[in-house]
N, C-alpha and C positions, 0 to 999 in steps of 0.2 A: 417331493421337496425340490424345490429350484434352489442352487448353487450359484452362489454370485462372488468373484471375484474381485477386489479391491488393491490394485497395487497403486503404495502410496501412503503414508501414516501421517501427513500434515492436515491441516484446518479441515479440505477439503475432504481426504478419505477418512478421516475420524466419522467426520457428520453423516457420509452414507454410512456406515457404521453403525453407529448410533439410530438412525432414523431405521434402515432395515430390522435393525435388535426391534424396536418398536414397533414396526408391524409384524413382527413375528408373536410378540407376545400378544399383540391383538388377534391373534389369529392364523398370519398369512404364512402360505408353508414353504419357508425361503430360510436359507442359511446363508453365512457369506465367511469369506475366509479375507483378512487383510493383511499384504506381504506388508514390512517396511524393512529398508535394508539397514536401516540403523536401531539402537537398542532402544529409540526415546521416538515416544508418537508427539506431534503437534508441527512439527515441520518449524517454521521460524516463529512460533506463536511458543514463544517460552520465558518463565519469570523465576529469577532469582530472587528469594526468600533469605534476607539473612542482615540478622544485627537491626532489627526496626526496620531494615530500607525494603520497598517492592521495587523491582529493579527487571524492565521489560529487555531479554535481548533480541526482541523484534518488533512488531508493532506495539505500540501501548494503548490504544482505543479503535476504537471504530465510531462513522459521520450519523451521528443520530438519528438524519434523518430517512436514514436507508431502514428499514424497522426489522430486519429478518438476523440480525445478531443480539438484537433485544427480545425477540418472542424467543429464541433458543434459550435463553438467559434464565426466562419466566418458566418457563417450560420447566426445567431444571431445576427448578425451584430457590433461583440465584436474584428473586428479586430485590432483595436487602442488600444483594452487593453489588446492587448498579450504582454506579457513579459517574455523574455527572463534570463535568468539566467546569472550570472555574471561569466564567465567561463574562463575571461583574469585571474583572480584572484580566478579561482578554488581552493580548495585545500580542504583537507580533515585529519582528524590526526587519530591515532590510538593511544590510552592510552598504555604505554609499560613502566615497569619499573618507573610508578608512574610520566611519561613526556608524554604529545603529540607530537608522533612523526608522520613526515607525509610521508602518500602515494605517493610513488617515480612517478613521474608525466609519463605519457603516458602505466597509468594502468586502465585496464578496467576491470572491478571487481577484480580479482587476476589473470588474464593476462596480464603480463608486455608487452607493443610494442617498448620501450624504453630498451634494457638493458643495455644499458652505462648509464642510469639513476638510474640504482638498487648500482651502485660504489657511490654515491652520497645519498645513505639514509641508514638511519644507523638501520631502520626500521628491516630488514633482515641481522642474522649472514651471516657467509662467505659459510656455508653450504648452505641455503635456496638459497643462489645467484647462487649458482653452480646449484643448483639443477635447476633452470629454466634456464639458462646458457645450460644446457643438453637437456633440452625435444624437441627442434626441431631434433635433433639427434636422439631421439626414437620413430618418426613418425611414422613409421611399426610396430612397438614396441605396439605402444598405440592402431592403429586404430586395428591390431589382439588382444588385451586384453579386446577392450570394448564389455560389456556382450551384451547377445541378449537382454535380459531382463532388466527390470528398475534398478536403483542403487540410493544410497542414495547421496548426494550433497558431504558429509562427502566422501565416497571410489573413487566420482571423481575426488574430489582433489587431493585426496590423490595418488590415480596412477598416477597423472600430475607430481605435484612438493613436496607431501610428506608431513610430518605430519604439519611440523613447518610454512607452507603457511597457511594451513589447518587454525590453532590454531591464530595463527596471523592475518591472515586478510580476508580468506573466511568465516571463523564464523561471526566475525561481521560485515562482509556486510549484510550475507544473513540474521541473527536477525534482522539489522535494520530495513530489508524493508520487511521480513515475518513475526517476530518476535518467530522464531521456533528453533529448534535445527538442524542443519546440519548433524546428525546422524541419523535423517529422514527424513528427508526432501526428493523430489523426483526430482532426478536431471533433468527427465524428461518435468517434469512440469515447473518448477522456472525456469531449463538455458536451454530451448530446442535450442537457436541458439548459444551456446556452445558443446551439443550435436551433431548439425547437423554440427558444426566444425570439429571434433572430424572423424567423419565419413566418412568426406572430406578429409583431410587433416591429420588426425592424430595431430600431432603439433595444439596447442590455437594457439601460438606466432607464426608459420609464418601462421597461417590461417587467424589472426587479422593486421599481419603485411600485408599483400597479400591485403586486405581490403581498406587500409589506405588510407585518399583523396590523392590523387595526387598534388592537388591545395592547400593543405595548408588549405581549409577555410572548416570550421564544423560548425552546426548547435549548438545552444547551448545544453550541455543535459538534462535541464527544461525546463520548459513553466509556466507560471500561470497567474494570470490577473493579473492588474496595481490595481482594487479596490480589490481587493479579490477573490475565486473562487464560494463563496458563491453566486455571479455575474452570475455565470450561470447558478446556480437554478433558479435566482430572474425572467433571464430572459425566460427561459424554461415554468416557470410556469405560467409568464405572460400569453402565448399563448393558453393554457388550459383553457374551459371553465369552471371558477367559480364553475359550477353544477356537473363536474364531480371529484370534490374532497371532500373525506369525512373523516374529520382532527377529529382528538379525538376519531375515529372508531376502537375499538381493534375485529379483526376477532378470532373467538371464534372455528370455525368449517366451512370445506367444507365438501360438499352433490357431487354428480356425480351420473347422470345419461343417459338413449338413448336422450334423448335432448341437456346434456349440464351437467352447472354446478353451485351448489349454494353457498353462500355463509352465515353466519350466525354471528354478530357481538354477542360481550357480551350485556347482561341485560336482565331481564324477558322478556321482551314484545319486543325482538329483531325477527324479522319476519324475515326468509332464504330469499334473491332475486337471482334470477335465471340469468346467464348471458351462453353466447357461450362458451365463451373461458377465459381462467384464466391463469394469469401472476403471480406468487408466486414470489415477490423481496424482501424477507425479509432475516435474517442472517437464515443460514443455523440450527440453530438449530429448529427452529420455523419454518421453509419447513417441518423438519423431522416431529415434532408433528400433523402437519397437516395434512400427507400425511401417516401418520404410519395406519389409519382405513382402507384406501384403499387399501396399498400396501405393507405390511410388509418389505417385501423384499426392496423395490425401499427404504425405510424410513431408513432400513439397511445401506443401503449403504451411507446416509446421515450423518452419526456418522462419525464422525472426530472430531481429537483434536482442537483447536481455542486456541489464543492466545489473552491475554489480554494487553489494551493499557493505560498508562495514560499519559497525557499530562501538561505538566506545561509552561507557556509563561512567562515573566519575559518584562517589556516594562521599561526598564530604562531610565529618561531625559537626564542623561551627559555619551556617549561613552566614553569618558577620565577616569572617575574612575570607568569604569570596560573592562579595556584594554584586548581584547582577538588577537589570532593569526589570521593572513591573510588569508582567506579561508573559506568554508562552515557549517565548524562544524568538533565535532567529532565523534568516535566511540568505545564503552568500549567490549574489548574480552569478551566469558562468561566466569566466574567465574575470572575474573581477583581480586586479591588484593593490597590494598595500603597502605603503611603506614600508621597510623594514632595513632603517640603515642604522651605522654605526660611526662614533666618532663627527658627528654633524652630517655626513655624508647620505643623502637618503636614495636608498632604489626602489623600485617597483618588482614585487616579486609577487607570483600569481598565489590567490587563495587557495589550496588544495581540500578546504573542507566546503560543503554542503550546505551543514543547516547546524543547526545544536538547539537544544531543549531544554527551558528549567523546569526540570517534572516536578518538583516539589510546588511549583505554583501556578501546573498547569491543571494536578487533579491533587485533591486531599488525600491524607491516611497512606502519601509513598512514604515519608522517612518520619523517623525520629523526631520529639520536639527541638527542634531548633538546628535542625539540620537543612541540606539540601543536597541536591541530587539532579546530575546535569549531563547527557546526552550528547555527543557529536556524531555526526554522519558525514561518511565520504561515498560518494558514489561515481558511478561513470569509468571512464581509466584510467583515475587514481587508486580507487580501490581494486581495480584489477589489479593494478601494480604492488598494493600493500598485501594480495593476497597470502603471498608468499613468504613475507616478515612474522615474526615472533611476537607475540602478545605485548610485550615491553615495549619492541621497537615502535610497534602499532599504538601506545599508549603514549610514546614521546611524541609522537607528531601529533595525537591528538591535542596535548599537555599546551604544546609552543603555538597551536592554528588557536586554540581557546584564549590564549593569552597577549596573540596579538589582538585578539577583540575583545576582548574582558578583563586582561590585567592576569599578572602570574595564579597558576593555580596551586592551592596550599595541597602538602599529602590528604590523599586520598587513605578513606577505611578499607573501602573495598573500589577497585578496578575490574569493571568488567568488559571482553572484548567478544564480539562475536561476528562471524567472517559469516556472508550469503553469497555465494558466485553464482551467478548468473540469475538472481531472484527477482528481477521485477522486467519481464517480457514486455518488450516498445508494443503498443501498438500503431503503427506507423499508415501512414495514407494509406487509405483502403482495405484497411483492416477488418470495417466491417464486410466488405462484400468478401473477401478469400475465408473469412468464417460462416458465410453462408454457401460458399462452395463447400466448403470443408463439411459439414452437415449432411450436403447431400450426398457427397461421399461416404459418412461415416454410418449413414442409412441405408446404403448400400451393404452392410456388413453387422446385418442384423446382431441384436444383443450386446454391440460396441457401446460405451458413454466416456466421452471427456472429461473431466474434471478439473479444475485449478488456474489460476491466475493466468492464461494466456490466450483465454477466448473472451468471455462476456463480462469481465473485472474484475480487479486485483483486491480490493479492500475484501476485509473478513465478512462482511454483510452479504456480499454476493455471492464469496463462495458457498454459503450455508446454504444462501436462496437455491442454488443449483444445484450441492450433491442434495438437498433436503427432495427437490423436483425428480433427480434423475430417481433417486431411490424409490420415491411413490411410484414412477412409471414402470418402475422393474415389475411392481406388483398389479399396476391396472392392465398392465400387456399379457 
């Protein structure tokens, strides 16, 4: 019987979990034992259930097109509670000039496949229009200027279509969903099939335009479940035996030796057990402390910046007195400012939120009839800064950021606040090649696997794709 260790109870070590439970029943003669040092598996994958509202305090979908959090789904036998995203009524705004203004439709991150659509938003001066207007004409242009080596998100824009795309609308896509800075960011890592556009084709817009269905019909571009996603924890862990989960277990130190490898939880009389092989899914910083006794180097490479998240849900009884725009939500530049005087007197004072979401009309079946249900995010070193604040406190700045861009918010039914520090790992220039070092090193130390949002991508699709990989390889080796 091979012994497989799993420290870590989020998305990621649930699914080796789950997936080991499953070839054991098929057969294969492996047990595994999973620490988490808190009393709740799923890591920031958790929904609050209550009063009609579904109410995500972490991610609320996953990108369709990625397909490995949808086969887990089917698998599970969760295919009735797939849901799709409501994408007749897409839309998206960008805070500009103190208004949301929106994203000129048949834009895919900041490649326009529409440009008779860019006449039509007022989003972009007449410059920034031309300037995209131009880039399928400097196709040779671009694909001779792109470096051999990595570049930061920031210089690929900016050789595409120039500063003011940049500052406008690839900053706060790529915050919203890394919560990083675009001037490090590794263009490699975050847009590789932008990248491999680029390489092709020279030209985003006719490599995206070249793409485009023929047939008119698209896949939505979310997914999440009808009860919550919390729903595929619930049911992941079902499958798991009981015996191999050890909830309230803070792992304190690993041992490694010609046998294998041990494991040693906190408290006096915490005895090391000895397992084959070890799965490390925890946030990357707590990989590196774990791994720094053995392998200074490999722990090295471990140190990356991380970005912190906080979350505020807002579940309001009557949509009518807090009327927002048609569409998914917004999205605030960094460093954007807004009015905010008094007495005629007006200043400029910096936005301190992120992004916000009308979930109620971003997927069906979250709230109540005639309700709505609306999201703020702060990230970066703001939310560092609120980490420390009170649920309330944390609820009044979200209250006052919402209402300098949507008008006052009525009482809320339910408030929900939830703190991630350190949860979304930069990958910064070069990211890719220090994780192909990092590999060789972790090869070096037979029966080791990585797990979790600071190697090969942060969305839930990836991590499945990877513990679901590492765990079949426990058993082909």
């Amino acid at each position: 019987m091979r012994r497989i260790a799993i420290i870590g109870g989020g998305i990621a070590g649930v699914t080796a979990a789950y997936e080991l439970a499953r070839l054991a029943r098929d057969g294969a003669a492996v047990e595994a034992t999973l620490f988490e040092s808190s009393s709740r598996l799923g890591g920031i994958v958790e929904t609050i259930r209550e009063g009609g509202f579904i109410i995500e305090g972490g991610p609320d979908g996953w990108v369709t097109e990625k397909p490995w959090a949808r086969e887990l789904a089917e698998e599970l036998g969760l295919s009735e509670e797939l849901l799709p995203s409501n994408d007749a009524t897409r839309r998206t705004y960008i805070l500009k000039d103190d208004r949301l203004q929106a994203i000129p439709d048949g834009m895919r991150m900041m490649v326009p496949t529409d440009l008779a659509a860019l006449d039509e938003s007022s989003l972009f001066t007449s410059a920034a229009r031309q300037s995209f207007r131009d880039e399928p004409s400097r196709a040779q242009e671009l694909k001779a200027s792109a470096p051999a080596t990595d570049e930061s998100v920031a210089d690929f824009v900016r050789r595409h279509f120039g500063p003011e795309v940049l500052h406008t609308i690839a900053a706060p896509l790529l915050s919203g969903v890394f919560g990083g800075d675009v001037a490090t960011l590794s263009v490699r890592a975050v847009m590789a099939p932008f990248v491999a556009m680029e390489r092709e084709h020279g030209s985003l817009i006719t490599a995206l335009q070249s793409r485009a269905p023929k047939n008119g019909s698209n896949a939505a571009i979310f997914t999440t479940l009808r009860s919550g996603l919390a729903t595929l924890i619930e049911r992941m862990v079902a499958t798991v035996p009981p015996t191999w989960l050890r909830m309230n277990s803070n792992v304190a130190a690993i041992g490694r030796d010609e046998t294998g490898w041990t494991v040693r939880c906190s408290g006096n009389k915490a005895t090391p057990e000895h397992f084959d092989e070890l799965m490390i899914a925890t946030p990357v910083d707590i990989a590196r402390s774990l791994l720094a006794p053995h392998d200074s180097y490999a722990a090295g490479l471990l140190k990356m910046e991380a970005s912190s998240a906080v979350i505020i849900a807002f579940a309001l009884p009557d949509a009518s007195r807090f009327p927002v725009p048609s569409g998914f939500g917004f999205l605030v530049p960094p460093h954007h400012a807004s009015t905010n005087g008094s007495e005629g007197l007006a200043a400029k004072t910096p936005s301190r939120l992120l992004a916000g979401t009308f979930t109620d009309q971003k997927f069906n079946h979250r709230v109540p009839s005639g309700a709505r249900l609306v999201r703020a995010f702060f990230g970066g070193p703001t939310a560092e800064r609120m980490m420390g604040c009170g649920n309330d406190e944390i609820a009044s700045v979200a209250r006052l950021e919402l209402a300098r861009i949507l008008g006052p918010l009525p009482d809320a039914t339910i408030t929900v606040v939830r703190r991630w520090p350190r949860s979304l790992p930069q990958y910064s220039v070069g990211h890719l090649e220090r994780m192909a070092e990092l590999n060789n090193r972790v090869a070096a130390m037979p029966g080791l696997h990585l797990l979790g949002n600071g190697y090969r991508g942060v969305g839930l699709p990836d991590l499945v794709r990877d513990a679901r990989s590492a765990a079949r390889g426990v058993i082909s080796s």
